[in-house]
C-alpha positions in Angstrom: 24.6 19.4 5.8 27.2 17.0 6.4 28.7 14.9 3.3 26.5 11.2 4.5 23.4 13.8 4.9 23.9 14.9 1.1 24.5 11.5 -0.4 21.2 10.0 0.9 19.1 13.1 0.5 20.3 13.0 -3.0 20.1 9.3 -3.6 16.3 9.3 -2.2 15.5 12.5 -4.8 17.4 11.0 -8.1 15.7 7.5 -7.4 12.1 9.5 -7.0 13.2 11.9 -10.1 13.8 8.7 -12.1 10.4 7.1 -11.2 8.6 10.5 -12.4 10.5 10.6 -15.4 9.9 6.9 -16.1 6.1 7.9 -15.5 6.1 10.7 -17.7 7.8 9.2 -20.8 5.7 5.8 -20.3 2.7 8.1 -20.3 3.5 9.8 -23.4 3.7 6.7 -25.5 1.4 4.3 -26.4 2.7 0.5 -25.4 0.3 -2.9 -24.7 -0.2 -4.9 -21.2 2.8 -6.4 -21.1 4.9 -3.2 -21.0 3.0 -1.8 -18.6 3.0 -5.0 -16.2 7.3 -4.8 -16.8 6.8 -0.9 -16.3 4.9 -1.2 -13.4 7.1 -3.9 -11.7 10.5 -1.3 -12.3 8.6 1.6 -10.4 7.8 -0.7 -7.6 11.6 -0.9 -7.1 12.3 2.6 -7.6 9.7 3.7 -5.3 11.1 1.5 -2.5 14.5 2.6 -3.4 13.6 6.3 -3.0 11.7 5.2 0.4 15.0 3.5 1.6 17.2 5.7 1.3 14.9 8.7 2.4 14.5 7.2 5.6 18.1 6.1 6.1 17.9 10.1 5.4 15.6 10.8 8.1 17.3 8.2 10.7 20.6 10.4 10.4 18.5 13.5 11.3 16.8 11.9 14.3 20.3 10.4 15.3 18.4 6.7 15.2 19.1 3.6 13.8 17.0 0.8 11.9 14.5 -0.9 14.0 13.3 -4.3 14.0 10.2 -3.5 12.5 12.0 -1.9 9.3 14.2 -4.2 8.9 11.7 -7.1 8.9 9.7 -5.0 6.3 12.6 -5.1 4.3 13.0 -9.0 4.1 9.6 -9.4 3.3 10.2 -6.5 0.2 12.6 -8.2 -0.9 10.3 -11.8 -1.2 7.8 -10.0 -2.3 9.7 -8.7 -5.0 11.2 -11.9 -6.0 7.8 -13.7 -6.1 6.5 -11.1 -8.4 9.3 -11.4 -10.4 9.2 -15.0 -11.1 5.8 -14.5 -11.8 5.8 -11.9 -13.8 8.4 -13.6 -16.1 5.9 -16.0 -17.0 3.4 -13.7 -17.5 5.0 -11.2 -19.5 5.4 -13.6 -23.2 1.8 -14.6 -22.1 -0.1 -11.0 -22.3 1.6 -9.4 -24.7 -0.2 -7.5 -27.5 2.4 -7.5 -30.1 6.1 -8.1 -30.5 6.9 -4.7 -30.2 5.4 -5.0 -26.6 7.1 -7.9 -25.7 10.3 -6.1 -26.2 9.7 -3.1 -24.5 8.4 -5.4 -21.8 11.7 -7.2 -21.8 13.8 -4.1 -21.8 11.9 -2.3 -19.1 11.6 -5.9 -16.7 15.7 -6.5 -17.7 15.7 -2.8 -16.0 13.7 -4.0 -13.4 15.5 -6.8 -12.5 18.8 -4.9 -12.3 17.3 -2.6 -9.8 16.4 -5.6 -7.8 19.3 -7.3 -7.8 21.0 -3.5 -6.7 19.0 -2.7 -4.1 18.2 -6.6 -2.4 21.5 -8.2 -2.9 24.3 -6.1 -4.5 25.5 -2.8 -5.1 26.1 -2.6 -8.7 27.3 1.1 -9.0 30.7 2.3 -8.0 32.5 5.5 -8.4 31.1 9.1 -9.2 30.3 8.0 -12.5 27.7 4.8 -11.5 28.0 1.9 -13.1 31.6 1.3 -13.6 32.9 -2.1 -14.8 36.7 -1.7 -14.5 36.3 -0.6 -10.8 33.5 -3.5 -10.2 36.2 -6.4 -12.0 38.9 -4.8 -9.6 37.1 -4.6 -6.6 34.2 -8.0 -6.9 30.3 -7.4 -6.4 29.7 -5.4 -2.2 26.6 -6.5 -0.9 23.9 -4.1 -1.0 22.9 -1.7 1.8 19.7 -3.3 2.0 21.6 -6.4 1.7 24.2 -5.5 4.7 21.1 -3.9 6.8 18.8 -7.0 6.7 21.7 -9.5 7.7 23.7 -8.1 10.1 
């Protein structure tokens, strides 16, 4: 499997492995509304991010590229998304069941947000080691793949 192969089998896998793992520990404790509105909101993103990058997976394999259809999904995901987060921002102070909610709610929507912002607009991760901000001051915010595929 060439190198390009690897990366976006194993970028698809580690997003989905996230998302379970997210599920799992969110499952194990025991959090109000608001978290799992924030919670639910950050597995959106990760489950498109696995999607993405799975197909950009599969379109290597079948030696095809985007078509208009995907990339017009893609501009709608990426409304879509910011609607919800807009609204969910007011919503989150709103529903929450105690404070300790609300902050977990923060946390996990910050998260959220973050994943957003790398997947829709730009890449925030550099280098082997992911998020590196000695190598992102040197070099200046990339758009996103998503970013670069949607507005070519």
């Amino acid at each position: 499997m060439n190198s390009l192969k690897k990366e976006l089998l194993y970028l698809a896998l580690g997003e989905f492995a996230a998302l379970c793992t997210f599920i799992f520990v969110y499952r194990s404790l025991n959090i109000g509304m608001a978290s799992f509105i924030a919670f639910s909101y950050l597995i959106l993103i990760l489950l498109q991010g696995s999607i993405y990058w799975f197909y950009r997976y599969i379109l290597i394999i079948k030696k095809e590229s985007f078509g208009p259809k995907a990339i017009k999904f893609l501009r709608f995901l990426r409304k879509l998304n910011m609607i919800l987060l807009v609204a969910l921002s007011m919503i989150i102070p709103i529903i929450k069941s105690s404070n300790k909610d609300l902050i977990i709610a923060i946390g996990l929507f910050l998260f959220g947000i973050i994943e957003y912002i790398n997947y829709y607009w730009y890449r925030l991760s550099y280098g082997k080691s992911g998020f590196n901000i000695k190598t992102l001051l040197n070099t200046g915010l990339k758009k996103s793949s998503i970013n670069k595929m949607i507005y070519k």
